[in-house]
TORGU-860217 format. One record per residue (C-alpha): x, y, z. Coordinates in steps of 0.1 Angstrom, whole numbers, padded with zeros to 4 digits, always signed. Example, Ala and Ser with C-alpha at 12.3 -4.5 7.8 and 13.67 -1.06 7.14 Angstrom:
residues 2
+0123-0045+0078 +0137-0011+0071 
END
This chain:
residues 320
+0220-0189-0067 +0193-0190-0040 +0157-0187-0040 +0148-0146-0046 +0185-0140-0054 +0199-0125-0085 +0190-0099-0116 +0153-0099-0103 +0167-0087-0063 +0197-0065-0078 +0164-0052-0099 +0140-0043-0068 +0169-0030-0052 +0176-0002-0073 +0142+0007-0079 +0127+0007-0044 +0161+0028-0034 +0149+0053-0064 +0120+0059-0052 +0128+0070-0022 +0131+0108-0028 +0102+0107-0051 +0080+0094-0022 +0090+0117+0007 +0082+0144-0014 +0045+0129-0016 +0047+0121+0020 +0057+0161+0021 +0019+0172+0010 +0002+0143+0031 -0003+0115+0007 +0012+0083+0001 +0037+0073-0016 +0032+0061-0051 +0063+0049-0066 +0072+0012-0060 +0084+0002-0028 +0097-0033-0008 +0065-0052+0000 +0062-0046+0040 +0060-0009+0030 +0035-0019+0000 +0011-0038+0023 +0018-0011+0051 +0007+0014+0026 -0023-0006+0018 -0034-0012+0051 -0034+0023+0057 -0055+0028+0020 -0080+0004+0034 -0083+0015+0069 -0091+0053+0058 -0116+0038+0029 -0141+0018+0056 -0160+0013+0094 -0123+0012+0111 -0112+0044+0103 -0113+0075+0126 -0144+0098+0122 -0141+0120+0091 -0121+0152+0096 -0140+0183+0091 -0141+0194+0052 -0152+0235+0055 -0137+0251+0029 -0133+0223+0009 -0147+0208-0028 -0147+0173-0044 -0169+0161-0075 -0204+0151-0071 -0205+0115-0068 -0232+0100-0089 -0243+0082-0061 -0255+0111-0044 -0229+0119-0024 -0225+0154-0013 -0196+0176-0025 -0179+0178+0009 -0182+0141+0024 -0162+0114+0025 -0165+0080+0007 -0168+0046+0032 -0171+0012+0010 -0203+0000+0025 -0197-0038+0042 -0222-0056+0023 -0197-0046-0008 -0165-0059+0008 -0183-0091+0027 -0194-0101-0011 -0162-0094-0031 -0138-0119-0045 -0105-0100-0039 -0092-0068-0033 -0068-0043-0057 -0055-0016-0033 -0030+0013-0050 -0022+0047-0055 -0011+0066-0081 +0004+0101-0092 -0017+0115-0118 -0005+0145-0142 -0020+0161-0173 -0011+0192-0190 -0029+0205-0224 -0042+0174-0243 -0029+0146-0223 -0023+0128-0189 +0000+0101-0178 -0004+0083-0147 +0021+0059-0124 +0022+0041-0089 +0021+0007-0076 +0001-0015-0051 -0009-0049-0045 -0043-0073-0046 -0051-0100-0024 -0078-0128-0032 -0103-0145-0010 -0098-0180-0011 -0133-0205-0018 -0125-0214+0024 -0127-0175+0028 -0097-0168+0039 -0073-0142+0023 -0046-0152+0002 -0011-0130+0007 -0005-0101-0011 +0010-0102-0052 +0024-0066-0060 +0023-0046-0093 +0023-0012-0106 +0000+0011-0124 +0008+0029-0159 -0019+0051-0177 -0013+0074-0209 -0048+0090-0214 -0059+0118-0240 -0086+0148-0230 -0085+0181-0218 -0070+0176-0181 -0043+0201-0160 -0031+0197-0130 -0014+0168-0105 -0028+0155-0079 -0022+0118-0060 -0051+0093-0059 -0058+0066-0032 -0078+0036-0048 -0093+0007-0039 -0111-0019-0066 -0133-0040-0055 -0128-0077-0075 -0168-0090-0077 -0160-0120-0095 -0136-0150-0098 -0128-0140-0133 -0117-0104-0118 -0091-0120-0097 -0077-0144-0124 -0070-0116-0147 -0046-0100-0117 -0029-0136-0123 -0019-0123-0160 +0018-0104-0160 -0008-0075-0175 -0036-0065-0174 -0060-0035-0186 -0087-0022-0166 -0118-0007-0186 -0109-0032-0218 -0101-0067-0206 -0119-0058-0172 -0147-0038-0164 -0150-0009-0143 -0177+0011-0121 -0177+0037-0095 -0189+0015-0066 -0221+0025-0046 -0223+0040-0014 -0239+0048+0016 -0264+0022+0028 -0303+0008+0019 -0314-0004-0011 -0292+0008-0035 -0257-0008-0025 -0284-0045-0018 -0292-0045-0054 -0256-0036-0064 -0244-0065-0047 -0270-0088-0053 -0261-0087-0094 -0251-0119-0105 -0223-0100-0134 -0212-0074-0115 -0181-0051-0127 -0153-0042-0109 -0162-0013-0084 -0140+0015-0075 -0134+0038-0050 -0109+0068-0052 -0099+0096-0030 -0081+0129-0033 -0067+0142+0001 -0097+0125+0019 -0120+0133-0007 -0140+0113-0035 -0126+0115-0065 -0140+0114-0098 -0115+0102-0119 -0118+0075-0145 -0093+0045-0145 -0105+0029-0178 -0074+0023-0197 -0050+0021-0170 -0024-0011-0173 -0018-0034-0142 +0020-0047-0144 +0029-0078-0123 +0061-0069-0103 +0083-0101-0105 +0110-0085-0087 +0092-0075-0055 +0073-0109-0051 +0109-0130-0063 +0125-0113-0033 +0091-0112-0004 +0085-0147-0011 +0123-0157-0020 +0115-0175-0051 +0126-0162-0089 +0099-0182-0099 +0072-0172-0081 +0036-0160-0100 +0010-0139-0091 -0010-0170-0103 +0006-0191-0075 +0003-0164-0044 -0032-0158-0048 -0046-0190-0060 -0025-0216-0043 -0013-0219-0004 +0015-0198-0001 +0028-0180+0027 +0019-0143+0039 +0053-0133+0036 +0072-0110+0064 +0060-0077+0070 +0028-0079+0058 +0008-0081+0093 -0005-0047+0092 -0028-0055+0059 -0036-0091+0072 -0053-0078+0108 -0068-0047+0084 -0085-0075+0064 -0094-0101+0098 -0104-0068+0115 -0129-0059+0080 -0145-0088+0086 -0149-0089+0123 -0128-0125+0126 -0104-0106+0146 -0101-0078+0170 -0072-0056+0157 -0046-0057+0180 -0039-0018+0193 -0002-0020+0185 -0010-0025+0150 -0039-0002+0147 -0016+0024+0155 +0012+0012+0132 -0014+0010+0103 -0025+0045+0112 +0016+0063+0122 +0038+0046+0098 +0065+0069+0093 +0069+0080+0056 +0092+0056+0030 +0126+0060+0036 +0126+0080+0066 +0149+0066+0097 +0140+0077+0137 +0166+0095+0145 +0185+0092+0177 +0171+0114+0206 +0191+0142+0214 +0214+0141+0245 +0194+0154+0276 +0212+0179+0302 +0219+0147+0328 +0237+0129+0300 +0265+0155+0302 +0292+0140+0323 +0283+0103+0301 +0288+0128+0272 +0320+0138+0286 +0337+0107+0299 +0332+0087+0262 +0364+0104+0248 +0385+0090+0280 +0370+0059+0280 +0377+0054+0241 +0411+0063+0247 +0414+0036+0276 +0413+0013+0252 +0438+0003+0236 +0458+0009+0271 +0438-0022+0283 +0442-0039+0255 +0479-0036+0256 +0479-0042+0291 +0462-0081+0284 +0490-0084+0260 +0521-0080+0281 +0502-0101+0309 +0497-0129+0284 +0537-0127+0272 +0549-0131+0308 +0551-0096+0317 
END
């Protein structure tokens, strides 16, 4: 069979096709879509994440009315959360995914999906490797709400354990709520030799203070066996080797140039990043306008004409 063909691509087609439902009805209530999706819609997804999470994105929205948790950071209830740059100019990869979160009583379950991308020792970025997220937690929680994230990999050991088919975050990899805002504080955060893994949520534009300690990171096989159209292909390989950014995946790679001011983000994709329609949701045709009447009209005739012509051609042919 060819390259990215098979169980693996039967696999990622029945899933991503799934999901579909699930994630209009998050697109519905303005968030992203968590369940797994193809990877051009995974990295257009992150794109989006990353833009709203830094410098590039629009000026925050008014939040009257609103209320998010007090981030420990001092961040004020009502403001939104931008990674400072020194944080992202430092890091050693990025893990960018949502998930839906629900609890009821004495438990809470979590799911979604995402990708990472490493920075290469040449700086570069390498292309994207896609998983999903899983979390089974215990503690008083109700409610269900979907959570933008965005984890900040500080070291080179971070990114290897994203290599792993699994991995779990708060045991095997430590986690922080990142710093914010500017000065002194976010300088001697970055300026730690062992630094954990820092994270940034959101909640409908707001920080979020949710833990992520115990959530599982799944490699998914079937999504990088059919964007990089090889069964065999590792998340080792994709972001510790030379491989290709595969197709679609433009929108995170300018995000990332345009981060790092390498690149001027082309306006065509700026607004793609920023209007993406929602997963599985097709442009429909434009309805007919009043001048298209007698066009309107005339394609009955001139699908009956048809096979009048064509029958015509025939006798001509046969000596007719």
């Amino acid at each position: 069979k060819p390259s990215g063909k098979g169980f693996g691509a039967n696999l990622h087609k029945i899933t991503t096709t799934a999901g579909i439902p699930f994630n209009k009805a998050a697109n519905l209530v303005g968030a992203e879509g968590w369940f797994p999706q193809t990877m051009p819609r995974e990295c257009a997804k992150a794109a989006r994440i990353l833009h709203a999470f830094t410098a590039l994105g629009p000026e925050p929205p008014s939040s009257k009315g609103t209320s998010a948790p007090l981030h420990p950071l001092g961040i004020t209830r009502r403001s939104m959360v931008t990674i400072p740059h020194q944080v992202l100019a430092h890091c050693a990869g990025l893990a960018i995914f949502n998930t839906l979160r629900a609890g009821a009583y004495m438990g809470s379950l979590a799911a979604g999906s995402g990708i990472v991308v490493a920075r290469r020792p040449d700086g570069t970025w390498s292309p994207p490797s896609s998983f999903v997220v899983s979390t089974l937690g215990a503690g008083f929680m109700f409610g269900l709400d979907i959570y933008d994230c965005v984890l900040v990999l500080n070291t080179a050991a971070q990114v290897a354990a994203f290599t792993h088919p699994r991995v779990s975050l708060g045991t095997e990899a430590s986690v922080a709520i990142g710093p914010v805002g500017t000065g002194g504080a976010v300088e001697a955060a970055v300026s730690k030799t062992a630094r954990p893994m820092y994270s940034y949520m959101k909640s409908r534009g707001l920080w979020a203070g949710v833990q992520i300690d115990g959530t599982i990171i799944l490699a998914r096989q079937d999504c990088n066996s059919v964007a990089y159209a090889d069964r065999r292909i590792s998340a080792k390989k994709i972001l510790q080797t030379q491989a290709e950014w595969p197709e679609g995946s433009m929108p995170l790679w300018q995000t990332l140039m345009a981060l790092e001011g390498r690149y001027s983000m082309d306006p065509a994709i700026a607004r793609e990043v920023a209007m993406m329609g929602p997963p599985g949701d097709a442009t429909p045709p434009p309805p007919p306008m009043e001048d298209d009447d007698e066009g309107i009209t005339n394609a009955p005739k001139d699908a009956e004409e048809e096979p009048v012509l064509e029958e015509k051609e025939r006798l001509r042919r046969a000596g007719y």
